[in-house]
C-alpha positions in Angstrom: 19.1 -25.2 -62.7 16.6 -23.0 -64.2 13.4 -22.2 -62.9 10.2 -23.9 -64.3 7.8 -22.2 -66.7 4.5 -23.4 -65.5 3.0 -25.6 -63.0 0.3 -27.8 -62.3 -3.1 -26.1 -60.1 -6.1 -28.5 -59.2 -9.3 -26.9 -59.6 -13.1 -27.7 -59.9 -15.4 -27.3 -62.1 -19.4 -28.2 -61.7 -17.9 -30.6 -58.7 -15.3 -32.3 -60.6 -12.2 -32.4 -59.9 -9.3 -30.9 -63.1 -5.4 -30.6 -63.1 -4.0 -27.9 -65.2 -1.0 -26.7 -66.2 -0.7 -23.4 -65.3 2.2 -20.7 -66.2 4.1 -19.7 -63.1 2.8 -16.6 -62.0 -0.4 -16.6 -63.8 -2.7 -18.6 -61.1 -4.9 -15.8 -60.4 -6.1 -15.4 -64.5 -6.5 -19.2 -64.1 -8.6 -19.5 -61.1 -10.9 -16.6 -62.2 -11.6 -17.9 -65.5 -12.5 -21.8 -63.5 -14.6 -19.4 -61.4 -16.1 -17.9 -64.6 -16.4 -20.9 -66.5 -17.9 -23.0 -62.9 -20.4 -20.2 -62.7 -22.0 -20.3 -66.2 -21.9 -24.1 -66.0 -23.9 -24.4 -62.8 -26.1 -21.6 -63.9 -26.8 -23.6 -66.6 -27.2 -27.0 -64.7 -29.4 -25.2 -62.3 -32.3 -24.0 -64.8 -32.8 -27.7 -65.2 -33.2 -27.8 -68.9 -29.7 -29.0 -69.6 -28.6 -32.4 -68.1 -25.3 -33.9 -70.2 -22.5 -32.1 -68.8 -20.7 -32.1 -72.3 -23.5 -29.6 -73.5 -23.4 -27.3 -70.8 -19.6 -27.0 -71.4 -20.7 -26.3 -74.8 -23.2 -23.7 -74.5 -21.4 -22.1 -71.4 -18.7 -21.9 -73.8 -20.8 -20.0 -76.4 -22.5 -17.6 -73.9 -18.9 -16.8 -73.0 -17.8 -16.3 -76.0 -20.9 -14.3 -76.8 -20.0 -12.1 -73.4 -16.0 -11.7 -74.9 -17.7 -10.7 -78.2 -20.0 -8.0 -76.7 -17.4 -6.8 -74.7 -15.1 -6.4 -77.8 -17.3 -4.7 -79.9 -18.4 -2.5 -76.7 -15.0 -1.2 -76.2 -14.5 -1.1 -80.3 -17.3 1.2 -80.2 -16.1 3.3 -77.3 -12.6 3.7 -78.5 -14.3 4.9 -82.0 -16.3 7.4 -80.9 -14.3 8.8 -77.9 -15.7 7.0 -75.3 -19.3 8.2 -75.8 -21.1 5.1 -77.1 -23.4 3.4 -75.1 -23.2 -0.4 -74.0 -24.5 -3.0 -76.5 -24.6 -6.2 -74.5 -25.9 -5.8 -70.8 -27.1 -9.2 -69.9 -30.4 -7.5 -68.8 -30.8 -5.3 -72.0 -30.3 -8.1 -74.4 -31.6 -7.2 -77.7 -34.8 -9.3 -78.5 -33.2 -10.1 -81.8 -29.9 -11.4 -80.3 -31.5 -13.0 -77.8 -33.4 -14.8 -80.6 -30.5 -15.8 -82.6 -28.8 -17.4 -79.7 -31.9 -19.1 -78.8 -31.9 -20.9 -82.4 -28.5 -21.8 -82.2 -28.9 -23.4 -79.2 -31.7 -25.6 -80.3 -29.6 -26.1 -84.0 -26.7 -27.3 -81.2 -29.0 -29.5 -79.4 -30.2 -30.5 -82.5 -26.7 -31.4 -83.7 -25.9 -33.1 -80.9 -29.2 -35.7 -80.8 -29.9 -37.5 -77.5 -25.9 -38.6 -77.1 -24.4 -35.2 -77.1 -21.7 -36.3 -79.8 -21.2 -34.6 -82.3 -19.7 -37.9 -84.3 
């Protein structure tokens, strides 16, 4: 009988409780992107301005993907000029302008969104 391919971990996330399939061997990857993912969530929750949990999955999705982004172009940038470039996206050194723009889309979202939080 052959072996499986993947297997089922319980996690949680903002205190619920998820199954997800899981590829065997790759458990650790899973369980520190739920701790990534759990973090921005209930950093989120925490400032108090964002109650519906279906929005703070949504914009702790986009600061994420912000974060991979920065990251990207960070080591874009290092691998182009030989490792000398400086980093773009420190959360503390957050260019004013970028900062702005992700400010708007978050209102535009929570605009989008009106008081339900569906989109549709």
């Amino acid at each position: 009988m052959s072996k499986p391919t993947s297997k089922q971990v319980e996690v949680q996330i903002m205190g619920q409780s998820y199954l997800l399939a899981c590829p065997v061997g790759g458990e650790s990857a899973l369980l520190d992107a739920v701790e990534r993912v759990d973090t921005a969530m209930c950093r989120i929750r925490d400032a108090g301005k964002v109650k519906a949990r279906d929005r703070i999955a949504v914009l702790a999705s986009l600061n994420l993907a912000f974060e991979l982004s920065q990251r990207e172009a960070d080591s874009f940038q290092a691998s182009s000029f030989g490792g000398e470039a400086s980093h773009l996206g420190d959360a503390e050194d957050t260019d004013p302008a970028v900062q702005a723009r992700v400010d708007d889309l978050i209102r535009r979202l929570d605009g989008t969104l009106g008081v339900d939080g569906q989109l549709l």
